[in-house]
Backbone as CSV, one residue per row, in Angstrom:
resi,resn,N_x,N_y,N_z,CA_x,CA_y,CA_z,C_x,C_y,C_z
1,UNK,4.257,-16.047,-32.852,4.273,-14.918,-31.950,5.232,-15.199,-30.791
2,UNK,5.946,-14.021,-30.431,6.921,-14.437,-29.500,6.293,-14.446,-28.208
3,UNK,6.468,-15.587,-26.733,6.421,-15.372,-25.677,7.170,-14.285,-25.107
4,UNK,6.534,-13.765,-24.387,7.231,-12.924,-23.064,7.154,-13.360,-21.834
5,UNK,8.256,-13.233,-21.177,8.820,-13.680,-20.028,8.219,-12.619,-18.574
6,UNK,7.747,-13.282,-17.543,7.572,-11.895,-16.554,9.154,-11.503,-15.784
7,UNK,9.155,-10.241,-14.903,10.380,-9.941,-14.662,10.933,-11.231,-13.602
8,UNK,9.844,-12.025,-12.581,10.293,-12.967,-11.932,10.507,-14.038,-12.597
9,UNK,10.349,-14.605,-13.669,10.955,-15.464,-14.798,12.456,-15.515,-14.835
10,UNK,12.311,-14.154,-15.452,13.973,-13.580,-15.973,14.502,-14.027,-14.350
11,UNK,14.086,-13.332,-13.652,15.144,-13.043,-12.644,15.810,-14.738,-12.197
12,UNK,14.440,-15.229,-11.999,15.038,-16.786,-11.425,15.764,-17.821,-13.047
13,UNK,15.729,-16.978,-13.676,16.833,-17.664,-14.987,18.087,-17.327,-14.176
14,UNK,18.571,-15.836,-14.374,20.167,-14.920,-13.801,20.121,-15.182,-13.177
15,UNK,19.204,-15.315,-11.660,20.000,-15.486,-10.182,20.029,-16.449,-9.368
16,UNK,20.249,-16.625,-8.665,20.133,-17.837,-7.395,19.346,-17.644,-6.243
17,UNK,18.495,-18.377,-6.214,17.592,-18.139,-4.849,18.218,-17.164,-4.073
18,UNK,19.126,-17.650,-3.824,19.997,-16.791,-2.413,20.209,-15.507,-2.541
19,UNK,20.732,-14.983,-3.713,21.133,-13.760,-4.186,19.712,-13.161,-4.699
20,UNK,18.853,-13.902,-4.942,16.857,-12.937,-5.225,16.869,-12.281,-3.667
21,UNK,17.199,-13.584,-2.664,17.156,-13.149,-1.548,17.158,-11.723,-0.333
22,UNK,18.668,-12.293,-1.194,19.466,-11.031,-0.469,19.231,-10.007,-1.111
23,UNK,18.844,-9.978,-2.630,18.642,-8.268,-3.048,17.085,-7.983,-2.454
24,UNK,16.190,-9.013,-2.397,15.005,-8.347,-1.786,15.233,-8.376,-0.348
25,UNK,15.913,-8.255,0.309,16.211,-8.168,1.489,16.355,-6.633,1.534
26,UNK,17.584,-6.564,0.840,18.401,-4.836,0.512,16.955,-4.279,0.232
27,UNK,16.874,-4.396,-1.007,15.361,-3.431,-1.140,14.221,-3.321,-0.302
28,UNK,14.081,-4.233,0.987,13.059,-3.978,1.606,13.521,-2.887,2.995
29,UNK,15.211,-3.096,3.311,15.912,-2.384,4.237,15.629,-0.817,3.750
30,UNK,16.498,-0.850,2.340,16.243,0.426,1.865,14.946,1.161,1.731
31,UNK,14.017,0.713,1.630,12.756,1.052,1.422,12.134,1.689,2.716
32,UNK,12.721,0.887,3.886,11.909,1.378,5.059,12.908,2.286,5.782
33,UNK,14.167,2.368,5.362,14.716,3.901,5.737,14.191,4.771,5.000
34,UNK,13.952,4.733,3.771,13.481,5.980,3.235,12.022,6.355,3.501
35,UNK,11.053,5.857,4.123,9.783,5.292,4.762,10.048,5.868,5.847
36,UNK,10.794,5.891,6.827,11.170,6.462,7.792,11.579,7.582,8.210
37,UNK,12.402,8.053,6.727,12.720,9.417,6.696,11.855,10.640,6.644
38,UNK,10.722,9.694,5.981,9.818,10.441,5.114,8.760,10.517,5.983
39,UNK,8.470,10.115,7.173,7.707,9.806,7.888,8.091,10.484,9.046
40,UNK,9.426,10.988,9.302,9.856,11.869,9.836,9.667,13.558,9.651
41,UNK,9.216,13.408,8.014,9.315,14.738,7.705,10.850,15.330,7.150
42,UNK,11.638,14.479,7.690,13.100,15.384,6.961,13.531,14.974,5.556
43,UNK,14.815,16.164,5.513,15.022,15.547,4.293,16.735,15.153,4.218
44,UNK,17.304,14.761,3.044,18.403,13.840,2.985,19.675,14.506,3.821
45,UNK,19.399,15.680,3.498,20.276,17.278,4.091,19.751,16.556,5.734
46,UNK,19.058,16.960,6.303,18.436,17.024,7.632,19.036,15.609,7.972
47,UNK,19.409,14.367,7.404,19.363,13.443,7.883,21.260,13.341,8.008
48,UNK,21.609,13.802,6.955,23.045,14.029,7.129,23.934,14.804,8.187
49,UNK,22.904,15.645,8.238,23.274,16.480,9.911,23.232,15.735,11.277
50,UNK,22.331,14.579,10.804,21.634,13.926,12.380,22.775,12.923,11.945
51,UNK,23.030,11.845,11.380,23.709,10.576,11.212,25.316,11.209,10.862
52,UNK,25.482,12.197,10.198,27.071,11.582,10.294,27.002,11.390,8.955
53,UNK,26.121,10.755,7.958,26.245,10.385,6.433,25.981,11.327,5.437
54,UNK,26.943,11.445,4.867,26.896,12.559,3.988,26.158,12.186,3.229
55,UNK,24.891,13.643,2.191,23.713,13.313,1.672,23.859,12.871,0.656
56,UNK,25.243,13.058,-0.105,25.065,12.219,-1.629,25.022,10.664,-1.445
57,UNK,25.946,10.664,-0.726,25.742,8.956,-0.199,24.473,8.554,0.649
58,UNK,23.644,9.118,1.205,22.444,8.874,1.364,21.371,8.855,-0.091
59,UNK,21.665,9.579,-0.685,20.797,9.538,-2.188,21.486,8.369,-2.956
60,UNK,22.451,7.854,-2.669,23.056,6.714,-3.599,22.288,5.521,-2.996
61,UNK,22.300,5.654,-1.564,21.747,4.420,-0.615,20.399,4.373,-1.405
62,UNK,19.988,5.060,-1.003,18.039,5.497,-1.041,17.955,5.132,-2.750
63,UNK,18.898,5.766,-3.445,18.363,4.880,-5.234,18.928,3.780,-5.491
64,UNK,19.534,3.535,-4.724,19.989,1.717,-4.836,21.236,1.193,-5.631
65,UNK,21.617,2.572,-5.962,23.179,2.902,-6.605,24.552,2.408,-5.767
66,UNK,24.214,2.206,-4.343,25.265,2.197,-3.656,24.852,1.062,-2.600
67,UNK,25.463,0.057,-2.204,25.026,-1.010,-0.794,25.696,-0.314,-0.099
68,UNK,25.286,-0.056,1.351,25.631,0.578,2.422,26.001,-0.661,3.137
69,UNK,27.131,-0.638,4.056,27.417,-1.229,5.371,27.458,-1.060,6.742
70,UNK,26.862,-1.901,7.138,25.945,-2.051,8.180,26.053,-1.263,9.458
71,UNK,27.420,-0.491,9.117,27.790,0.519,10.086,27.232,1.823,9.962
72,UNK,26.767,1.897,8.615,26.021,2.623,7.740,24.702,2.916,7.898
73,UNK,24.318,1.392,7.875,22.817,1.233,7.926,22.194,2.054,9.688
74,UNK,23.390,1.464,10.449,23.041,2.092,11.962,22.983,3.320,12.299
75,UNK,24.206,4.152,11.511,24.471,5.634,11.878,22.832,6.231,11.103
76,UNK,21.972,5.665,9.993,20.702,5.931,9.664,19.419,5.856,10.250
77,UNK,19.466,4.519,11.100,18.812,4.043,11.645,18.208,5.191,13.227
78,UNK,19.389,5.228,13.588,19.476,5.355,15.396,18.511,7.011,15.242
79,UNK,18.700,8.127,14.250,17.739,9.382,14.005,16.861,9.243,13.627
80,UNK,16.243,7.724,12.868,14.807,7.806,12.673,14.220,6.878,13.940
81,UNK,15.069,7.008,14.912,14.613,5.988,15.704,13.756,4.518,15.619
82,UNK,14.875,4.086,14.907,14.924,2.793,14.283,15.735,2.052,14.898
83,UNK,15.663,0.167,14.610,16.945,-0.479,14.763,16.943,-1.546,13.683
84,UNK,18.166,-2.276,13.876,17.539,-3.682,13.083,17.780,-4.913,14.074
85,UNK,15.857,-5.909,13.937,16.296,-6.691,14.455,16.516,-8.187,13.793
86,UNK,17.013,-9.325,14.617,17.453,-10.468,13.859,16.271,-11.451,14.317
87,UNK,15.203,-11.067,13.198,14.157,-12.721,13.317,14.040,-13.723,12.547
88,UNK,13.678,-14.589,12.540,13.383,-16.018,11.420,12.742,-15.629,10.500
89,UNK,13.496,-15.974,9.039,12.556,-15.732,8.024,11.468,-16.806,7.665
90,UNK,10.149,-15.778,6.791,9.239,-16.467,6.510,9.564,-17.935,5.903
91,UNK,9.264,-18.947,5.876,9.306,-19.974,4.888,8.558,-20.087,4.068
């Protein structure tokens, strides 16, 4: 019978600590803008009016189709009255 692998198996086969890292990093950024948005009540339209970012590229951000830069991440941030700050990660 064949073993199966869980998805954190696989993953730490393909990737490197660093790069698990950094994509759960991205996915936790992304997650809490869209958490934010949504918590706002608006929608991708409404948010494109407030930031400056046009909504397809907000729907690329938000499905994970697209990495945004960090100039990016701010013009999103500053209408949900958000920021980002720089603390020590967990160990």
């Amino acid at each position: 019978m064949e073993e199966f692998k869980t998805w954190n198996e696989v993953r730490s086969e393909l990737f490197s600590p660093e790069e698990i890292a950094e994509s759960d990093l991205r996915v936790a950024l992304i997650g809490e803008i869209v958490a934010a948005r949504k918590e706002k009540g608006i929608s991708q339209r409404e948010l494109e009016k407030l930031s400056g970012v046009k909504q397809p590229v907000i729907a690329r951000i938000e499905s994970g189709q697209a990495i945004p830069k960090i100039d990016t991440i701010l013009k999103l941030l500053a209408p949900l009255g958000k920021t980002i700050a720089i603390v020590p990660m967990k160990k």
